[in-house]
N, CA, C and O of each residue as an XYZ file, in Angstrom:
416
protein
N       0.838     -1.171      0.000
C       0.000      0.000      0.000
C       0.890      1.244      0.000
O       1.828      1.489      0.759
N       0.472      1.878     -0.866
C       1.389      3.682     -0.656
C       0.412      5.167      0.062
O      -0.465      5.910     -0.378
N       0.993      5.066      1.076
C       0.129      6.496      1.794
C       0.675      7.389      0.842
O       1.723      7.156      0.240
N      -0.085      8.514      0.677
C      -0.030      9.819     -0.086
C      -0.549     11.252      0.715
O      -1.686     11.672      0.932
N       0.584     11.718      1.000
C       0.054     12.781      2.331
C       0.616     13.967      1.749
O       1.777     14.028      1.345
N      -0.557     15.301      1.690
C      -0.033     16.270      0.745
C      -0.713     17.565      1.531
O      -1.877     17.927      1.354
N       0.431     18.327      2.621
C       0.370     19.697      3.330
C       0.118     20.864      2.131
O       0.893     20.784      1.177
N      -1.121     22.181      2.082
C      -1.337     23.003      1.646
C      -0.882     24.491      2.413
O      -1.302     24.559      3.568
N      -0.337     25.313      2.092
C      -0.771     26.673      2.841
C      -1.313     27.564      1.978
O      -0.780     27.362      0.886
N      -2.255     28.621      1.890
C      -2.998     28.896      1.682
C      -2.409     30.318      1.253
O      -2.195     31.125      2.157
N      -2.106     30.713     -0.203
C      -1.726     32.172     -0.376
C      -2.541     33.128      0.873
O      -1.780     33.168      1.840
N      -3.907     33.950      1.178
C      -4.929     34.238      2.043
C      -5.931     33.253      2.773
O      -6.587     32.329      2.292
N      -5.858     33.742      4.143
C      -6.889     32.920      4.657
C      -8.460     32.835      4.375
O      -9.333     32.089      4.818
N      -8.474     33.751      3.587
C      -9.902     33.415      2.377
C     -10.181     32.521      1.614
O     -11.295     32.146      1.247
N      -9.038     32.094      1.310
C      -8.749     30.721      0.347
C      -9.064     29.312      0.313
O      -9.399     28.480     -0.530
N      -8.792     29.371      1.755
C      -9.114     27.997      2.842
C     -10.151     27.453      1.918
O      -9.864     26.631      1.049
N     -11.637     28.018      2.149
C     -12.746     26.822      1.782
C     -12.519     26.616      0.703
O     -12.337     25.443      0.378
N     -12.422     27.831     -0.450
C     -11.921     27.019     -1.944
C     -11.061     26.212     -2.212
O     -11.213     25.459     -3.174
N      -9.483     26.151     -1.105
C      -8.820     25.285     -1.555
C      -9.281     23.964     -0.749
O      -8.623     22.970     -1.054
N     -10.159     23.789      0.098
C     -10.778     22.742      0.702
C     -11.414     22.082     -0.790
O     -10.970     21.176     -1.495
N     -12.591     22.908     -0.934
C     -13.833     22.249     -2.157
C     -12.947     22.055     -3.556
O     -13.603     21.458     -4.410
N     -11.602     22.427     -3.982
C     -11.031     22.321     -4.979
C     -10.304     20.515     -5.160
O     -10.145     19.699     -6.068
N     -10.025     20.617     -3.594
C      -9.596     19.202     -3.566
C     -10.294     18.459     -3.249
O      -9.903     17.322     -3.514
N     -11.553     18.527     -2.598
C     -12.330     17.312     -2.381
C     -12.938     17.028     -3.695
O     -13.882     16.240     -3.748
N     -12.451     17.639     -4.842
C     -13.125     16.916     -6.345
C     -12.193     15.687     -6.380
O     -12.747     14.692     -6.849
N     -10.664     15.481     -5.923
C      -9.955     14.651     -5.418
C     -10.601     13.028     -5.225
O     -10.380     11.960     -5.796
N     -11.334     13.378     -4.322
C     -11.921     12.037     -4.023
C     -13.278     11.550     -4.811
O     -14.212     10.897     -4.346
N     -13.140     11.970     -5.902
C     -14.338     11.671     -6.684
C     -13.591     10.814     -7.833
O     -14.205     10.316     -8.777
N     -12.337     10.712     -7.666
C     -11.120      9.837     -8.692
C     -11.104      8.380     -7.743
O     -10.914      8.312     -6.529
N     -11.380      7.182     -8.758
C     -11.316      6.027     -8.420
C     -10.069      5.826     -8.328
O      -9.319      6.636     -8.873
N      -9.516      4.683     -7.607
C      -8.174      4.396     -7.664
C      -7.794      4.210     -5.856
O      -7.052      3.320     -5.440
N      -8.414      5.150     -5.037
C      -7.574      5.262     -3.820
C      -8.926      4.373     -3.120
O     -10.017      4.163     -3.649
N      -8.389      3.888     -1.594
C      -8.851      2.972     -0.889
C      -9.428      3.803      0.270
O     -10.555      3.686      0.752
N      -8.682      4.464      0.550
C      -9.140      6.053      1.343
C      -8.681      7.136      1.024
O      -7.581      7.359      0.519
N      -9.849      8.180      1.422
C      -9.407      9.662      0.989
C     -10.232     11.117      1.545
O     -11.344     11.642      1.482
N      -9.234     11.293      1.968
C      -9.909     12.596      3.082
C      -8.974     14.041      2.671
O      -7.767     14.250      2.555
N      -9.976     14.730      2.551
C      -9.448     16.162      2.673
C      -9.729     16.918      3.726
O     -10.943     17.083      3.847
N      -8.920     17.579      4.744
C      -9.064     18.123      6.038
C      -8.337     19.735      6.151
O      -7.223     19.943      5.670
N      -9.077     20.736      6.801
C      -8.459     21.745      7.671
C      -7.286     21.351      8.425
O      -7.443     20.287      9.025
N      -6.387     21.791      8.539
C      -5.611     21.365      9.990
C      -6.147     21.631     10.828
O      -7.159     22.326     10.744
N      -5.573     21.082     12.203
C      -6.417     21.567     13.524
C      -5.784     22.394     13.788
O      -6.342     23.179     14.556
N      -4.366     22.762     13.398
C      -3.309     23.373     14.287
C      -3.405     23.894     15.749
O      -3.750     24.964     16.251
N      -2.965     22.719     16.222
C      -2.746     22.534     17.526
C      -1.541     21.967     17.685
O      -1.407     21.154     18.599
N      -0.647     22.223     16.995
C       0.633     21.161     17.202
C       1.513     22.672     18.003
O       1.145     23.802     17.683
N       2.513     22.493     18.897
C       3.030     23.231     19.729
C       4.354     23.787     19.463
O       4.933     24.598     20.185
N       4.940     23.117     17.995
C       5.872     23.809     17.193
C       5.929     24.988     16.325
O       6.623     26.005     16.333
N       4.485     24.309     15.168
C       4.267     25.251     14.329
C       2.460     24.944     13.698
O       1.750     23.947     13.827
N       2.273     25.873     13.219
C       1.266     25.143     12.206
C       0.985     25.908     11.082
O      -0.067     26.547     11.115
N       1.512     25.969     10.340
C       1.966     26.553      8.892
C       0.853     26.181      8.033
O       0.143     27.009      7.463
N       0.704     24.816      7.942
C      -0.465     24.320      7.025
C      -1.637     24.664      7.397
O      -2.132     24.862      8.506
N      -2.195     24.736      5.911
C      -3.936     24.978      6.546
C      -4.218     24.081      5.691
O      -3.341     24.730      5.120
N      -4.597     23.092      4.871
C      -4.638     22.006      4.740
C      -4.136     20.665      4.120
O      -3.097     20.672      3.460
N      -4.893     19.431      4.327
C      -4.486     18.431      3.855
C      -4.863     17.470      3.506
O      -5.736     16.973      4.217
N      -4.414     16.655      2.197
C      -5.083     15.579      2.337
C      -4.212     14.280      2.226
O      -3.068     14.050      1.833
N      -5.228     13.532      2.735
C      -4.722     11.949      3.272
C      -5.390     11.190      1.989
O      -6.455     11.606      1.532
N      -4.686      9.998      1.395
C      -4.973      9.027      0.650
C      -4.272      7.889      0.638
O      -3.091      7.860      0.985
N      -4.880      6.924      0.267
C      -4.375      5.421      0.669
C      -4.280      4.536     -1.213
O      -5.231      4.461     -1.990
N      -3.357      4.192     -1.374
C      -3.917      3.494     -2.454
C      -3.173      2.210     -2.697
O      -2.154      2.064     -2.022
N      -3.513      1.200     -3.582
C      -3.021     -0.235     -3.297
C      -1.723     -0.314     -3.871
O      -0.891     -1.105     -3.429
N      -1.484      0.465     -4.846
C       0.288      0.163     -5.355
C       0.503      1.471     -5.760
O       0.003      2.543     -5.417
N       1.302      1.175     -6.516
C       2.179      2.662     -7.123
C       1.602      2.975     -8.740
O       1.822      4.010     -9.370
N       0.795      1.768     -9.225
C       0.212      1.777    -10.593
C      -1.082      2.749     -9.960
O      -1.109      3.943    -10.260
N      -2.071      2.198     -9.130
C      -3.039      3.176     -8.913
C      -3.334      4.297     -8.298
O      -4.396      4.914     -8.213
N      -1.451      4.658     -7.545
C      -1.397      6.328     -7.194
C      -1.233      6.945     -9.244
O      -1.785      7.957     -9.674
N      -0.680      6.341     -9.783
C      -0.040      6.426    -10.788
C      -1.309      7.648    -11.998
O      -1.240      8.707    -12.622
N      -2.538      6.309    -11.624
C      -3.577      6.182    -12.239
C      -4.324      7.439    -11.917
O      -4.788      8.256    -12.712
N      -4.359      7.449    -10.547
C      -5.124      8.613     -9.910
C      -4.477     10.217    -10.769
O      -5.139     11.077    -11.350
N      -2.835     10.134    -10.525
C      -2.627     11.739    -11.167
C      -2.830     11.733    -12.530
O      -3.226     12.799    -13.001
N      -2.686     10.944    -13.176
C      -2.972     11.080    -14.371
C      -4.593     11.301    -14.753
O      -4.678     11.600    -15.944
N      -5.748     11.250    -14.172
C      -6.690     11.126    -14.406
C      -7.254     12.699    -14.604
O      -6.652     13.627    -14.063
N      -8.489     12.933    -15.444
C      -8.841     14.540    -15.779
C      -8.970     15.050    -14.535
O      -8.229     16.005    -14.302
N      -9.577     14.753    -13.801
C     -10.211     15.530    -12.552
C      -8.977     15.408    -11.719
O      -9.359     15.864    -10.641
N      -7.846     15.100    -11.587
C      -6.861     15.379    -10.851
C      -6.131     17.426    -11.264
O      -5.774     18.403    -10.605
N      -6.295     17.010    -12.836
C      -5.907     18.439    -13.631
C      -6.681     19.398    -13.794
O      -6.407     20.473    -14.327
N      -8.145     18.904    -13.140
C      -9.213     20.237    -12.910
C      -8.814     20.562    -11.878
O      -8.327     21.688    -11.983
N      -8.724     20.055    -10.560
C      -8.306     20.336     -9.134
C      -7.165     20.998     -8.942
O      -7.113     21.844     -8.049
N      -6.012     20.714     -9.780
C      -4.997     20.974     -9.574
C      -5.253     22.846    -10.626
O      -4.529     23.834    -10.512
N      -5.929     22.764    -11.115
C      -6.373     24.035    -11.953
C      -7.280     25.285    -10.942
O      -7.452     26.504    -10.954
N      -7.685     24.119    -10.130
C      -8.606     25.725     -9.638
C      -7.649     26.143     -8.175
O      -7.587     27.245     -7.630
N      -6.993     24.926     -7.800
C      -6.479     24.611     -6.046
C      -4.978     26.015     -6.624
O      -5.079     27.203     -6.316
N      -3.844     25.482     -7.396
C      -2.491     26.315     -7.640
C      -2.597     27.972     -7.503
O      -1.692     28.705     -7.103
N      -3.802     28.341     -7.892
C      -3.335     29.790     -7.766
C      -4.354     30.434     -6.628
O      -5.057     31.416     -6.868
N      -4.338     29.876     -5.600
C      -4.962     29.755     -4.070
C      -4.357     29.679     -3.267
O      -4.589     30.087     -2.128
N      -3.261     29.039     -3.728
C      -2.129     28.186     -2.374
C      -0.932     28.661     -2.467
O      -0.602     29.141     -3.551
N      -0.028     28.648     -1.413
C       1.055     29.546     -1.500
C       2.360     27.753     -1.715
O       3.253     27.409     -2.489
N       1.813     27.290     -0.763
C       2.686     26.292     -0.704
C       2.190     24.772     -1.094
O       1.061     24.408     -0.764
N       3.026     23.954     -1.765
C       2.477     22.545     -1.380
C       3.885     21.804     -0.945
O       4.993     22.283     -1.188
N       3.606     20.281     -0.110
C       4.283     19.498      0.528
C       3.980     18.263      0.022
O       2.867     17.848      0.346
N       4.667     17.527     -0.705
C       3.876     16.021     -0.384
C       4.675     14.883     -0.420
O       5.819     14.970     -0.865
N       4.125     13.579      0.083
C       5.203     12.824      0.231
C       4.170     11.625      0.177
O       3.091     11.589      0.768
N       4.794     10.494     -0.778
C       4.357      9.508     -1.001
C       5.176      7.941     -0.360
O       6.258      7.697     -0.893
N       4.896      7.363      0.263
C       5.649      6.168      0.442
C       4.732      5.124      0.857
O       3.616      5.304      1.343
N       5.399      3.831      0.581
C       4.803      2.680      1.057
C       5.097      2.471      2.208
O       6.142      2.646      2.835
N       3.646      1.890      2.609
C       3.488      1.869      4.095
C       4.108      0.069      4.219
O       4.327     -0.772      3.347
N       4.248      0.036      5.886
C       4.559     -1.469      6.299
C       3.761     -1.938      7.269
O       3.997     -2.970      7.899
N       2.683     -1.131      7.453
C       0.898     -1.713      8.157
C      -0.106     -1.432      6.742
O      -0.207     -0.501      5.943
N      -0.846     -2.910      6.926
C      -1.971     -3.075      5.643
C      -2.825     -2.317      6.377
O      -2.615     -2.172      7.582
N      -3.937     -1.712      5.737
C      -5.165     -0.983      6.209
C      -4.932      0.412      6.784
O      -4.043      1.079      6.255
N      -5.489      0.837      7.609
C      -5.268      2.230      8.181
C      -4.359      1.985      9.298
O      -4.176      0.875      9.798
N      -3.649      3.365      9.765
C      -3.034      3.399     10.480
C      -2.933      2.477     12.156
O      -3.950      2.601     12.839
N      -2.235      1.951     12.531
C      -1.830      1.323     13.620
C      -2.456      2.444     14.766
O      -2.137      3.632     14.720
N      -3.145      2.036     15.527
C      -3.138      3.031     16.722
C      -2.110      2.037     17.851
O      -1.861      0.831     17.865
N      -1.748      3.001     18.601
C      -1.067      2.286     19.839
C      -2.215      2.428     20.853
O      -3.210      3.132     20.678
N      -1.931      1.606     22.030
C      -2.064      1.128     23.330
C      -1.836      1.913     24.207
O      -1.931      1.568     25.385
């Protein structure tokens, strides 16, 4: 499985909901196993730079593959780029099947 985790900051904080609703067209692309687009909470006690993000799960590297290549990845990515000041993202295969491990 390859997690796909991708931090936004937001040229203005006006931006926020559009760049929210720009990417949740995101999850309307077959291919991923999960897929969430979120606000940060920022509550983290370092920093919180991002204002949002999204989380996706997908079964190999052919159907992250599948996903960017698909139209509605290049509509999203059309309305989301000139909204956002920053992007982050980082793709890797995970070594827990399913969702994340919680601890004990």
């Amino acid at each position: 499985m390859i997690r796909h985790i991708v931090f936004f900051t937001a040229r203005e904080p006006g931006n926020i909901d559009a760049i929210v609703e720009g990417l949740e067209l995101l999850g309307t692309i077959p291919f991923s196993t999960v897929f969430e687009v979120t606000r940060n909470a920022k509550v983290d006690q370092f920093g919180n730079d991002v204002d949002v993000v999204v989380y996706a799960e997908f079964p190999d590297e052919a159907a992250l593959a599948a996903y960017r290549a698909h139209p509605t990845y290049a509509e999203a990515t059309r309305r989301v780029r000139p909204l956002r000041e920053l992007r982050f993202a980082a793709d890797f295969p995970s070594r827990v099947a399913g969702s994340i491990k919680k601890w004990a």
